[in-house]
BAPAVEX-570849 format. One record per atom (N, C-alpha, C): x negated, y negated, z; residue in one letter; atom name; residue number from 1. Coordinates in nm, 3 decimals. Each point is the difference from the previous one (the first is absolute). Example, Ala and Ser with C-alpha at 12.3 -4.5 7.8 and 13.67 -1.06 7.14 Angstrom:
BEGIN
u_v_w_code_site_pos
-1.319_0.569_0.780_A_N_1
0.089_-0.119_0.000_A_CA_1
-0.090_-0.120_0.000_A_C_1
0.035_-0.105_-0.072_S_N_2
-0.082_-0.119_0.006_S_CA_2
0.077_-0.109_0.073_S_C_2
END
This chain:
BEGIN
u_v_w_code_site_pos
-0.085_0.119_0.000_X_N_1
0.085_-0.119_0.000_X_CA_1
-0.088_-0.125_0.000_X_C_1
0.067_-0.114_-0.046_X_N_2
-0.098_-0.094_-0.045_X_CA_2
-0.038_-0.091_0.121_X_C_2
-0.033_-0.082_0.039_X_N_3
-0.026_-0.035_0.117_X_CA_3
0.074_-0.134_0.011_X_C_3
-0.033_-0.135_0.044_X_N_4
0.067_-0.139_-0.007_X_CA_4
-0.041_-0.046_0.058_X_C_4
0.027_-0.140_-0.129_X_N_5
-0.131_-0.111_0.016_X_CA_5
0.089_-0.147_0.083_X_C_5
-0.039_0.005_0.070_X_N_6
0.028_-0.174_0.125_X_CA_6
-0.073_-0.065_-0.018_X_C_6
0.036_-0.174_-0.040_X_N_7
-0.058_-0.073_0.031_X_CA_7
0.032_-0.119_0.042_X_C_7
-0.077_-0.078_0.097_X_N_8
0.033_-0.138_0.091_X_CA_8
-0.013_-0.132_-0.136_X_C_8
0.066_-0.072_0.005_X_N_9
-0.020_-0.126_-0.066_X_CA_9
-0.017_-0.101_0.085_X_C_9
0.017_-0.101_-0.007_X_N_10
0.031_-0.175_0.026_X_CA_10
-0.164_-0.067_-0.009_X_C_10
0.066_-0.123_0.087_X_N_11
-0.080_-0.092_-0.062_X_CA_11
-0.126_-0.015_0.093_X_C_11
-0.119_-0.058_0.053_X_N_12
-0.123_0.014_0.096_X_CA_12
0.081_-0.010_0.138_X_C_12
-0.015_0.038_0.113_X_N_13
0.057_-0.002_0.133_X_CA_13
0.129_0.072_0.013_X_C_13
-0.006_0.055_-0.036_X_N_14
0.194_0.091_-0.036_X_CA_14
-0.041_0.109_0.107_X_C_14
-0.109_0.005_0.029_X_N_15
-0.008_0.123_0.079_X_CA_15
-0.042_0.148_-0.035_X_C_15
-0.075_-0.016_-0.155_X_N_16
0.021_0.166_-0.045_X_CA_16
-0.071_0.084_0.103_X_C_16
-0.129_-0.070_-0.021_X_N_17
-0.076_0.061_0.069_X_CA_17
-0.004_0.088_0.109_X_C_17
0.082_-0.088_0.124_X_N_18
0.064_0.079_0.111_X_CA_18
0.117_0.107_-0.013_X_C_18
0.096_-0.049_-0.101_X_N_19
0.088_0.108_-0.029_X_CA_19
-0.045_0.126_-0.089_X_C_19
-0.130_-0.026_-0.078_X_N_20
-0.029_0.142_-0.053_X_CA_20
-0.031_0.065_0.078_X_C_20
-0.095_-0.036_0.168_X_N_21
-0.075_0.050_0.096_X_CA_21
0.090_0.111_0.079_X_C_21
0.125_-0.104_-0.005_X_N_22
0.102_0.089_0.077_X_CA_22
0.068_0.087_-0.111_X_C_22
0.023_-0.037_-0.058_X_N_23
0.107_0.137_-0.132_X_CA_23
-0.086_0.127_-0.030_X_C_23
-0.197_-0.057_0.072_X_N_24
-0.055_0.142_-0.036_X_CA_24
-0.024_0.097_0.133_X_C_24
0.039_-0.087_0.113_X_N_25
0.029_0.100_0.125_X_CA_25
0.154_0.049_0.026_X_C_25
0.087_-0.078_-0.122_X_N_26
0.116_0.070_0.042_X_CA_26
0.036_0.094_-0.131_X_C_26
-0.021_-0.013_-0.139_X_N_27
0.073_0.096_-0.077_X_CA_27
-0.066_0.135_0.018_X_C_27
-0.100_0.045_0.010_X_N_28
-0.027_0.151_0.056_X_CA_28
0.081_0.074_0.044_X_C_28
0.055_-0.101_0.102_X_N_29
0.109_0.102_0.132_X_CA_29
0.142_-0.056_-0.012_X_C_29
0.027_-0.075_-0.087_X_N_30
0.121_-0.094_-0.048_X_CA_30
0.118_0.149_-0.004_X_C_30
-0.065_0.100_-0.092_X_N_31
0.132_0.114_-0.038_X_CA_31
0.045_-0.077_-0.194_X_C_31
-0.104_-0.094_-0.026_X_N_32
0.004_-0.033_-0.122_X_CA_32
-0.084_0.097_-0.055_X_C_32
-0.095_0.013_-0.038_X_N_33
-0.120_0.044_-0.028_X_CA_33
0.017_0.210_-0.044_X_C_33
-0.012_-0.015_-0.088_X_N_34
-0.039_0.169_0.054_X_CA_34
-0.091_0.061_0.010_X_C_34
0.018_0.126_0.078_X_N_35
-0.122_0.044_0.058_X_CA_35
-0.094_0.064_-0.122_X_C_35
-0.116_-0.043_0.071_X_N_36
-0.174_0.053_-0.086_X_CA_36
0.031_-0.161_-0.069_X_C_36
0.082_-0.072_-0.025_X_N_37
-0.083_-0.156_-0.061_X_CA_37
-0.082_-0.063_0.058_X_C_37
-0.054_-0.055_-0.021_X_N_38
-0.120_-0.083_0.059_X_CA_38
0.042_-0.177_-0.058_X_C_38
-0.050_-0.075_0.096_X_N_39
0.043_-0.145_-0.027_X_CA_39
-0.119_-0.104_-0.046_X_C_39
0.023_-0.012_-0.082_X_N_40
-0.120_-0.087_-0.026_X_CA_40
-0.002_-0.183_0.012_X_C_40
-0.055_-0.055_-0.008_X_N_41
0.003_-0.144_0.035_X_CA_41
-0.112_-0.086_-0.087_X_C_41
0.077_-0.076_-0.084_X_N_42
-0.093_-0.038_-0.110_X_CA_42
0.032_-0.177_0.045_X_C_42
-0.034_-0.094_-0.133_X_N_43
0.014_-0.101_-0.001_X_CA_43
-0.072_-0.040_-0.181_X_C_43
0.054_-0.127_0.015_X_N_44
0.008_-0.058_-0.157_X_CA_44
-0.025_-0.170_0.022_X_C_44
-0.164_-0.015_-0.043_X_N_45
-0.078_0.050_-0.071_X_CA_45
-0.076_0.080_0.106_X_C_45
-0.064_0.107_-0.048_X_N_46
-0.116_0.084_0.041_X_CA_46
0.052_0.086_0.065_X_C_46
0.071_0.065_-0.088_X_N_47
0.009_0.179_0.068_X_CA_47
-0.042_0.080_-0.058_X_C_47
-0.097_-0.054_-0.102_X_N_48
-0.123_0.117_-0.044_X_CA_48
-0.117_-0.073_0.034_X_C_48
-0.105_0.113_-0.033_X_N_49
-0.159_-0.084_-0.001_X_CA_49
-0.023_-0.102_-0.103_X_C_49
0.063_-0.005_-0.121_X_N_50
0.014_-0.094_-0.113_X_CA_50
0.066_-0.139_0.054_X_C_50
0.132_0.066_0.065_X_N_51
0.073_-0.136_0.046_X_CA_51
-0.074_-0.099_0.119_X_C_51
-0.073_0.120_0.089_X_N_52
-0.106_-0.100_0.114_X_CA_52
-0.066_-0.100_-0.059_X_C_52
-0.063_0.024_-0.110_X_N_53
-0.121_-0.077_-0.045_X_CA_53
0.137_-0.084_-0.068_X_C_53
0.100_-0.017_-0.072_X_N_54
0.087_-0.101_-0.046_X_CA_54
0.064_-0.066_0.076_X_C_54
0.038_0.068_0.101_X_N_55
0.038_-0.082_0.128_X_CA_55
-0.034_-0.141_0.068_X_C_55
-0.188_0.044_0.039_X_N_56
-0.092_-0.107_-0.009_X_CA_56
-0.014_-0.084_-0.074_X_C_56
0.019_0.036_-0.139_X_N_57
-0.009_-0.111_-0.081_X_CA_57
0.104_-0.125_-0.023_X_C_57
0.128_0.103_0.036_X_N_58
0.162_-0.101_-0.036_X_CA_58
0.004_-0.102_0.106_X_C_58
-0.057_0.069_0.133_X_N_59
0.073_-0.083_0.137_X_CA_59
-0.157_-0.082_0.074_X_C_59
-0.097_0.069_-0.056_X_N_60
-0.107_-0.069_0.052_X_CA_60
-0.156_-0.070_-0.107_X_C_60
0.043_0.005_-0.148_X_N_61
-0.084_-0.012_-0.066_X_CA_61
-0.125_-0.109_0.060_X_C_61
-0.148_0.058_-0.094_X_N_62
-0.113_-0.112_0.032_X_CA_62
0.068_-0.092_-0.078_X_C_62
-0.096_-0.137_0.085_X_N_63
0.033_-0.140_-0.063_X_CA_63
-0.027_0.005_-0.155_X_C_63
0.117_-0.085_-0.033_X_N_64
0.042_-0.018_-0.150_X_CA_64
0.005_0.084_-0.092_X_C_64
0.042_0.163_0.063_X_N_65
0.031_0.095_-0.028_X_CA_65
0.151_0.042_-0.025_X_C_65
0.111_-0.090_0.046_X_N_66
0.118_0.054_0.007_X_CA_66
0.067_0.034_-0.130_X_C_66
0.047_0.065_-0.014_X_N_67
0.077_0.024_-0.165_X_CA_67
0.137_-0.055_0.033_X_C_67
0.014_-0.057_-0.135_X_N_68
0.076_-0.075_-0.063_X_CA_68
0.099_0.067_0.014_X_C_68
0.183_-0.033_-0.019_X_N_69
0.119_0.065_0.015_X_CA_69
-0.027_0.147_-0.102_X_C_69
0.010_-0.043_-0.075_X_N_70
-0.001_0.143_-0.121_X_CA_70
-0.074_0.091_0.035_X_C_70
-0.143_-0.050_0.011_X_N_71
-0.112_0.093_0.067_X_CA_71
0.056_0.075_0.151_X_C_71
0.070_-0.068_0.069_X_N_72
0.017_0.042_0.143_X_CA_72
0.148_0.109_-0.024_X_C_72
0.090_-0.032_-0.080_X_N_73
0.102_0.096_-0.017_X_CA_73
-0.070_0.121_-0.050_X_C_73
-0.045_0.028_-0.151_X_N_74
-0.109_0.062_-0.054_X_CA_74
-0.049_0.116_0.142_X_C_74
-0.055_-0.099_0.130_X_N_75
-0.117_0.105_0.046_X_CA_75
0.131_0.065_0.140_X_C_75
0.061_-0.087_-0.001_X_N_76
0.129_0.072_0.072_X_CA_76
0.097_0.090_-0.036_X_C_76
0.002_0.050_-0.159_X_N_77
0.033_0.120_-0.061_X_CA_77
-0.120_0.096_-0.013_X_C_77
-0.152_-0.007_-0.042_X_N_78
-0.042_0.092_0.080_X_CA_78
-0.014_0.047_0.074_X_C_78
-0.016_-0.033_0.063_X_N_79
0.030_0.001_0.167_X_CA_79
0.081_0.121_0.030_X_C_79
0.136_-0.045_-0.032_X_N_80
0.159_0.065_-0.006_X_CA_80
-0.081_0.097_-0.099_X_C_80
-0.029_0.044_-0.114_X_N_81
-0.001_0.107_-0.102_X_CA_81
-0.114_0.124_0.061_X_C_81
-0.124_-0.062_0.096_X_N_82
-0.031_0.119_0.058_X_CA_82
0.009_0.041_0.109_X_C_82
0.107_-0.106_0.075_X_N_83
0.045_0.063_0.138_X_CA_83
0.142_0.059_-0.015_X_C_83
0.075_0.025_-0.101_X_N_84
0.082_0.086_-0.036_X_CA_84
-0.036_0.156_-0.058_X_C_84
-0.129_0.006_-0.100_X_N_85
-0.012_0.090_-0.077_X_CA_85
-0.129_0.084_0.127_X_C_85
-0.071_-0.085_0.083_X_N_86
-0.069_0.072_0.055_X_CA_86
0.038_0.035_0.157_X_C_86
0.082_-0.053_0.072_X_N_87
0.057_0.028_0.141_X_CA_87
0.163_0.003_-0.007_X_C_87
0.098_-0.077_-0.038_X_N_88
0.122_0.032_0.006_X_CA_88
0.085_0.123_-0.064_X_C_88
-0.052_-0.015_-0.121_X_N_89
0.094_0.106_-0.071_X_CA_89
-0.056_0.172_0.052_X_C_89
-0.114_-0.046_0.027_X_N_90
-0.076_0.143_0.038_X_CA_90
0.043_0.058_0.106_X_C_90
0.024_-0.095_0.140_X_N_91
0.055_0.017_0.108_X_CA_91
0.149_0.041_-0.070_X_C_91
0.050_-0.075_-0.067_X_N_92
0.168_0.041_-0.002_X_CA_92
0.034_0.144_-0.040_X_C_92
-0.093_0.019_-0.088_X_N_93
0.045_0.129_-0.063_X_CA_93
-0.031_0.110_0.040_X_C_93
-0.134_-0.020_0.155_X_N_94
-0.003_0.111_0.090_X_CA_94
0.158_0.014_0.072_X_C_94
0.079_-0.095_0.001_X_N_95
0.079_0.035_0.142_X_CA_95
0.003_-0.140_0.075_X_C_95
-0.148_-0.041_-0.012_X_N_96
-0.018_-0.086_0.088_X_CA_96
0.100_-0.181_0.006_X_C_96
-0.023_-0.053_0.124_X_N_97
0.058_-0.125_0.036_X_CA_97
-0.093_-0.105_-0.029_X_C_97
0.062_-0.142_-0.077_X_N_98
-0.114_-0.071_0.008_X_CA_98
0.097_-0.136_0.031_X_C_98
-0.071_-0.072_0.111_X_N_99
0.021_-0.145_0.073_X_CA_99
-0.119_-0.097_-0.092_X_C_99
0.049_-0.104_-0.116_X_N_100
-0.100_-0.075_-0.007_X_CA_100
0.057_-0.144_0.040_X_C_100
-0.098_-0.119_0.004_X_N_101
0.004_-0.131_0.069_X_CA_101
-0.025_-0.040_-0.125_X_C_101
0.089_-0.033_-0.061_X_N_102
0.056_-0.055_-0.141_X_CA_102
0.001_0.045_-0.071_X_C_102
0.045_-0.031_-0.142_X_N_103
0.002_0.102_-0.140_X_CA_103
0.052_-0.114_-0.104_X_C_103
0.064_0.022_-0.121_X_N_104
0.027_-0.059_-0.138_X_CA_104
0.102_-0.158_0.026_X_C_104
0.105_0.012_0.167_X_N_105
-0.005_-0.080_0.011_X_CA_105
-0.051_-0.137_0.008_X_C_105
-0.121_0.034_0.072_X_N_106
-0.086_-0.133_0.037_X_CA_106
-0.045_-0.073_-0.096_X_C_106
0.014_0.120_-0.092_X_N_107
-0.130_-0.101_-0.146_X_CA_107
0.161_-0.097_-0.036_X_C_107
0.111_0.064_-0.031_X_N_108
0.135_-0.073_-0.013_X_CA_108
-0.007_-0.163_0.054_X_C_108
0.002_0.011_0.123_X_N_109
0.025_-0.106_0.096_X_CA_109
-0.140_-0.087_-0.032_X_C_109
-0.125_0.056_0.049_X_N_110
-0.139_-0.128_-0.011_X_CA_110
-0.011_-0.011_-0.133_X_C_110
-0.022_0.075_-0.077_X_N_111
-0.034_0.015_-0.154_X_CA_111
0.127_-0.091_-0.095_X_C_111
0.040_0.063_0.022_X_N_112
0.189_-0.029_-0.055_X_CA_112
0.004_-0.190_0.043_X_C_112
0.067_0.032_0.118_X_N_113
0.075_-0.095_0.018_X_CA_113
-0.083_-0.167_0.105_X_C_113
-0.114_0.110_0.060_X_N_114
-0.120_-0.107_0.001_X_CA_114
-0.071_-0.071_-0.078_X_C_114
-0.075_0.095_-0.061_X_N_115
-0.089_-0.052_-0.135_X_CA_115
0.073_-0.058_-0.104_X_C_115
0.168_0.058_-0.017_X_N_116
0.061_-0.071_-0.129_X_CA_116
-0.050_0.062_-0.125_X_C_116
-0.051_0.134_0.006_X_N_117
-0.052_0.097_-0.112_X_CA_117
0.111_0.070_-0.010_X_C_117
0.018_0.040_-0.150_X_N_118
0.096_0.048_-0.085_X_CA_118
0.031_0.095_0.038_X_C_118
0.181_0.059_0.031_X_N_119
0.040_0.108_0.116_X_CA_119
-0.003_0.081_-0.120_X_C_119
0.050_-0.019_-0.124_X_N_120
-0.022_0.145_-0.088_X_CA_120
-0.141_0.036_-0.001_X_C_120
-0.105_-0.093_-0.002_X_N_121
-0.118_0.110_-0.005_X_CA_121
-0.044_0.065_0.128_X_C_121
0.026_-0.075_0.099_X_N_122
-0.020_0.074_0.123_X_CA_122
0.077_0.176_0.032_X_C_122
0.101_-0.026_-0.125_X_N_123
0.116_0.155_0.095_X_CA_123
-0.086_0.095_-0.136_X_C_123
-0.024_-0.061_-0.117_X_N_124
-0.121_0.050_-0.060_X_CA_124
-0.120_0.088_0.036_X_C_124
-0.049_-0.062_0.068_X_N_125
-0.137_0.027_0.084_X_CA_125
0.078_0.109_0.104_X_C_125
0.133_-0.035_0.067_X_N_126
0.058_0.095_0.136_X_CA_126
-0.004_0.101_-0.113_X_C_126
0.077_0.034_-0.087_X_N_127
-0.022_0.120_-0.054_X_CA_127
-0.085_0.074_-0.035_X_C_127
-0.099_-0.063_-0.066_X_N_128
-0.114_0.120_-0.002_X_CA_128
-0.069_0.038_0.116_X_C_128
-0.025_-0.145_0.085_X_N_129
-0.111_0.042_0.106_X_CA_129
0.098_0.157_0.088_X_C_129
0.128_-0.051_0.029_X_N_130
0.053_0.104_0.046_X_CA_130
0.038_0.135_-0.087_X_C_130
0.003_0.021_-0.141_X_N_131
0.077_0.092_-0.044_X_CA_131
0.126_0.079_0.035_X_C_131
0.090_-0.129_0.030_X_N_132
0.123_0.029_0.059_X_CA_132
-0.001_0.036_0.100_X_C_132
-0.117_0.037_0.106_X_N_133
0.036_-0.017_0.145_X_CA_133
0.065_-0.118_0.059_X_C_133
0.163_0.031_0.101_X_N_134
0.037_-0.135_0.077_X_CA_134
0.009_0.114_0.137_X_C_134
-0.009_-0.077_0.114_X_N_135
0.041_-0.010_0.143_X_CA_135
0.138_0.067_-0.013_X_C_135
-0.028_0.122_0.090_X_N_136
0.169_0.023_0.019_X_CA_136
0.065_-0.092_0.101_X_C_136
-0.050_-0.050_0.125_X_N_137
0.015_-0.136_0.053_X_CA_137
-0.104_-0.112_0.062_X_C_137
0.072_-0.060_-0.087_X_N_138
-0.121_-0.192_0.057_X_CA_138
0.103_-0.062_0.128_X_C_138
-0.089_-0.004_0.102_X_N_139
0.070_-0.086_0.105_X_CA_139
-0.064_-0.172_-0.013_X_C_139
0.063_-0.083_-0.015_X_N_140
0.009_-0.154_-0.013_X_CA_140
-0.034_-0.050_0.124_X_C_140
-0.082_-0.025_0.108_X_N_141
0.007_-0.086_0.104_X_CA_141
-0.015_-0.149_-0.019_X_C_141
0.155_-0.041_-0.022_X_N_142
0.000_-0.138_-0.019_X_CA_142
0.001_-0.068_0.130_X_C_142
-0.138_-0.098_-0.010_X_N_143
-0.026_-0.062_0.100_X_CA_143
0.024_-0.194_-0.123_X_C_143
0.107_-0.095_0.137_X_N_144
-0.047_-0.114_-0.080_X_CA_144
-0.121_-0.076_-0.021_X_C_144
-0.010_-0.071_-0.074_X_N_145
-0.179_-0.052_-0.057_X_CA_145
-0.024_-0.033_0.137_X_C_145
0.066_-0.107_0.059_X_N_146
-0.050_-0.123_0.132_X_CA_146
-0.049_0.121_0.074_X_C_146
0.080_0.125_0.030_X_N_147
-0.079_0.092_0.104_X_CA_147
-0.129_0.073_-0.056_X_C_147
-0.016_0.020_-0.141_X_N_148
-0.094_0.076_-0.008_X_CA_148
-0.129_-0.107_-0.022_X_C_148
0.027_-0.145_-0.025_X_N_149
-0.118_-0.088_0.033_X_CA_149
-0.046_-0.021_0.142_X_C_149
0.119_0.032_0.085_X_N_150
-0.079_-0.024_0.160_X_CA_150
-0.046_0.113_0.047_X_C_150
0.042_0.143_-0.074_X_N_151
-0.090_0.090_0.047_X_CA_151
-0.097_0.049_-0.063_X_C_151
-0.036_-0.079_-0.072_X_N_152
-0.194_0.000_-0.075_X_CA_152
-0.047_-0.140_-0.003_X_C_152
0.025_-0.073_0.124_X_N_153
-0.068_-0.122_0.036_X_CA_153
-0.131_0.014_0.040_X_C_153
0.026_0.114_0.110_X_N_154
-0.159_0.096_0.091_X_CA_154
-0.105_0.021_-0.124_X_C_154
0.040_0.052_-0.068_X_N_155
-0.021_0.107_-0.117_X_CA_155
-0.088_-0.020_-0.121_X_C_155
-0.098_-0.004_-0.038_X_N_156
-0.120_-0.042_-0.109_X_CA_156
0.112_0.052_-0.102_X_C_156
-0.028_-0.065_-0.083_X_N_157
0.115_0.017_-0.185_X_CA_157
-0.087_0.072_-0.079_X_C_157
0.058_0.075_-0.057_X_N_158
-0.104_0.050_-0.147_X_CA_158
0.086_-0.094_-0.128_X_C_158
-0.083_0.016_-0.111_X_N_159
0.028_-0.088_-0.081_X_CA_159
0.136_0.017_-0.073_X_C_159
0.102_0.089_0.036_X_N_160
0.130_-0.006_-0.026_X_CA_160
0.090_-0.080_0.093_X_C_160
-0.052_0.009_0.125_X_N_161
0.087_-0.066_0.120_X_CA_161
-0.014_-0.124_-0.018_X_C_161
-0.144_-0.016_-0.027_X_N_162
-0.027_-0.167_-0.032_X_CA_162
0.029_-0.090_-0.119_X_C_162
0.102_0.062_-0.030_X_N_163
0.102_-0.066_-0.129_X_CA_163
0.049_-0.106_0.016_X_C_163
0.058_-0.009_0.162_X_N_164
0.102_-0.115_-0.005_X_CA_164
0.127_0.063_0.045_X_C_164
0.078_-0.135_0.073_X_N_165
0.110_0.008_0.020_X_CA_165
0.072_0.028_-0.124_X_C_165
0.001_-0.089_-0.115_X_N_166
0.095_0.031_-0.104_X_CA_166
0.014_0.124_-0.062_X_C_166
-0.172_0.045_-0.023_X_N_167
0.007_0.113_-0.064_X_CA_167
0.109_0.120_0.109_X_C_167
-0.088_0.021_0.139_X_N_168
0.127_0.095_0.032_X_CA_168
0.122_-0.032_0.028_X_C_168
0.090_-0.075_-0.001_X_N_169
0.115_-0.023_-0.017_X_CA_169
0.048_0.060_-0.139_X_C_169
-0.086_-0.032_-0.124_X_N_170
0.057_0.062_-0.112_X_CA_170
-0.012_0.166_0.004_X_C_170
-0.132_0.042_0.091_X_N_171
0.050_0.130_0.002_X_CA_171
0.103_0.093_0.058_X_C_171
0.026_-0.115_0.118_X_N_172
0.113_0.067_0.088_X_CA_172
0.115_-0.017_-0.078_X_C_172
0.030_-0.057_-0.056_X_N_173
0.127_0.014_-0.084_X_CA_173
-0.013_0.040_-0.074_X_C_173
-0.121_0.021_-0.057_X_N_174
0.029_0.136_-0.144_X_CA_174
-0.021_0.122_0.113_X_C_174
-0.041_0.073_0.127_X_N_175
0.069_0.131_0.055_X_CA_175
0.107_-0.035_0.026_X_C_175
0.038_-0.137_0.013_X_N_176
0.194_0.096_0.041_X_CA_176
0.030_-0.028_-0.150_X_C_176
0.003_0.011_-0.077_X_N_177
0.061_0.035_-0.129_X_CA_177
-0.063_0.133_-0.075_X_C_177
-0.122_0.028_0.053_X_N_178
-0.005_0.143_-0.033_X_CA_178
0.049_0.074_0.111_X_C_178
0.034_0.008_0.098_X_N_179
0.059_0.060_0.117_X_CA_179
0.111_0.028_-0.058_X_C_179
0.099_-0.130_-0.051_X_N_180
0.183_0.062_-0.040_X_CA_180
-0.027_0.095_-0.127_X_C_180
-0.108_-0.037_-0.097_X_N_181
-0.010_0.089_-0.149_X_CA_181
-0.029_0.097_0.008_X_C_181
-0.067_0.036_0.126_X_N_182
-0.084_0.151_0.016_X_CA_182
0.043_0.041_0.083_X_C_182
0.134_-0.001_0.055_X_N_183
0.080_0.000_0.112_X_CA_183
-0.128_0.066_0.129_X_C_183
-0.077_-0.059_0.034_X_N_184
-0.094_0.005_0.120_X_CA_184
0.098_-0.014_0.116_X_C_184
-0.076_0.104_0.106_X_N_185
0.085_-0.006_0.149_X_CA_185
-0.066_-0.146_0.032_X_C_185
0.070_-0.144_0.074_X_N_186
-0.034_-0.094_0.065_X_CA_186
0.008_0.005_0.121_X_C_186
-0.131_0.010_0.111_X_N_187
0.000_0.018_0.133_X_CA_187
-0.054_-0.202_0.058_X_C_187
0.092_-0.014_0.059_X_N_188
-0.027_-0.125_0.044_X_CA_188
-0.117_-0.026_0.082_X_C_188
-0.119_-0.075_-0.013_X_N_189
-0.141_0.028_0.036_X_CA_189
-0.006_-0.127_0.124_X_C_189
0.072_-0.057_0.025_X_N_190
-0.014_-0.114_0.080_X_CA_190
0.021_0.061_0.137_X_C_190
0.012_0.090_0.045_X_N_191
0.032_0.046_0.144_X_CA_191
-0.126_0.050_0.038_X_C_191
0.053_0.060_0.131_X_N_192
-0.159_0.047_0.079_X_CA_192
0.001_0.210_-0.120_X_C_192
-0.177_-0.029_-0.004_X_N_193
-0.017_0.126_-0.027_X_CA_193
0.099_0.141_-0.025_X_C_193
0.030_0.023_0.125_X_N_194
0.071_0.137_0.037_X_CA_194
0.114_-0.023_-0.052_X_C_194
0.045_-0.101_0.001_X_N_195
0.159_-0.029_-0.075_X_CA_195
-0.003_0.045_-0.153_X_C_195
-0.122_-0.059_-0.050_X_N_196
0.001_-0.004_-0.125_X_CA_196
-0.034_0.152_-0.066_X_C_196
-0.076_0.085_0.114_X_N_197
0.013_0.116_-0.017_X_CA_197
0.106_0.078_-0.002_X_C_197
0.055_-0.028_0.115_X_N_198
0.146_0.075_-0.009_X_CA_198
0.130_0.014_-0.103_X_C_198
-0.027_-0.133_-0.056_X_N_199
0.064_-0.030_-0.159_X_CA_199
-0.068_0.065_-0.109_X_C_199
-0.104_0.004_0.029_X_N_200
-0.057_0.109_-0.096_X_CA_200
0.016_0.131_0.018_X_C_200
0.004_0.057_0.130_X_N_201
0.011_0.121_-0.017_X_CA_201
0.190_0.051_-0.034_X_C_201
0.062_-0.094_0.054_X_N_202
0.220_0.015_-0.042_X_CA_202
-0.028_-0.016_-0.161_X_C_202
-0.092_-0.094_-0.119_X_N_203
0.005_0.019_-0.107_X_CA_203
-0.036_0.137_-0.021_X_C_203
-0.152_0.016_-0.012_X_N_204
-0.030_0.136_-0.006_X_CA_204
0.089_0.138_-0.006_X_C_204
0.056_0.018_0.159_X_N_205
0.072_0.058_-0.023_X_CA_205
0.155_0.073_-0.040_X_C_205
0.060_-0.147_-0.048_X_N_206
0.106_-0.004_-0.067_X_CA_206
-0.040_-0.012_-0.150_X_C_206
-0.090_0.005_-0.032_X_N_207
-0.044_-0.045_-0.159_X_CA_207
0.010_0.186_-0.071_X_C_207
0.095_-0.042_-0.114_X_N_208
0.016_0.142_-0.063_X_CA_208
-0.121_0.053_-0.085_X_C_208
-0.125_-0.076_0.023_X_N_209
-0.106_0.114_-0.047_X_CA_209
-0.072_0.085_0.088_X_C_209
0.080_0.008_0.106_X_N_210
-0.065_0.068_0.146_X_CA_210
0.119_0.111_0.018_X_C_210
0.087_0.023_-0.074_X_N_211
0.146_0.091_0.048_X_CA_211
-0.031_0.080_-0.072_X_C_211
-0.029_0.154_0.065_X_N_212
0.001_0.134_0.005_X_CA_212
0.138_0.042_-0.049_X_C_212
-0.065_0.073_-0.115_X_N_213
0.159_0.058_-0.058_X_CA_213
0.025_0.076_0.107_X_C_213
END
């Protein structure tokens, strides 16, 4: 049986981080999962050794190194094309579970609707890099902008965060418009932690790609 692929979206401060931490001490023993799967825990960019070294480059390039929009979508579908063909699909088709910390959304929202780069070539690029792999479910933690700027005030920026107010505002509204198109579960991210877990786990397990004939 094939396995299934989860993944967290939103925008910087939404919380993935902590909620992947917890979804990977709880789906094991959830009664989701079946037995002999194994869970894996990826992220986007760099959930291969290819994507590490692209990773570095997207969010931390040397000076006067940064690539240009095209160039940066470009290295964000490789990215996506060998962390699908070399860890996801491989895991899926053992059986296995895979949790990643973003996917085809994100390029949507920063790429898309940040950068103002062309959405047909972007779902372009989603197709091959993926070869028709989608998420059987994307959870949305919509957090509003004002909160997710005061909770990366502490916080050193990599060169996506350090866009600007405007820019993420345009991305947050292009995820909630891929949220209604891609009918994504929306877990409200503005509460304390555990709350926001617990909404994740009532989606989860009311979501009909988890129901045992």
């Amino acid at each position: 049986m094939r396995g299934r692929f989860l993944v967290l979206e939103g925008i910087d401060g939404c919380g993935k981080t902590t909620q992947l931490r917890q979804l990977a001490e709880w789906l094991p023993d959830s009664g989701l999962m079946p037995d002999g799967a194994t869970l894996h825990l990826t992220r986007e960019p760099g959930g291969s050794p290819l994507g590490r070294a692209l990773r570095e480059l997207l969010l931390h390039p040397p000076d006067d190194a940064a690539p240009c929009p095209e160039a940066e979508l470009l290295m964000y579908a490789a990215d996506r094309a060998q962390h699908v063909q070399r860890r996801i699909r491989p895991a899926l088709e053992r059986g296995d579970w895979v949790l990643s910390d973003r996917f085809s959304g994100s390029t949507l929202a920063y790429q898309g609707d940040g950068r103002g780069l062309d959405r047909a070539l972007i779902l372009d690029l989603e197709r091959i890099a993926t070869n028709g792999l989608m998420p059987d479910v994307t959870l949305w933690l919509d957090l509003p902008l004002e909160a997710s700027i005061a909770r990366r005030e502490e916080r050193a920026e990599d060169r996506i965060e350090a866009e600007g107010q405007a820019f993420l505002s345009r991305v947050a509204t292009g995820f909630q418009v891929l949220a209604a198109e891609r009918n994504w579960a929306v877990i409200p991210a503005d509460q304390r932690p555990e709350e926001v877990h617990k909404a994740i786990r009532r989606a989860l397990e009311g979501h009909v790609a988890f129901r045992r004939p």
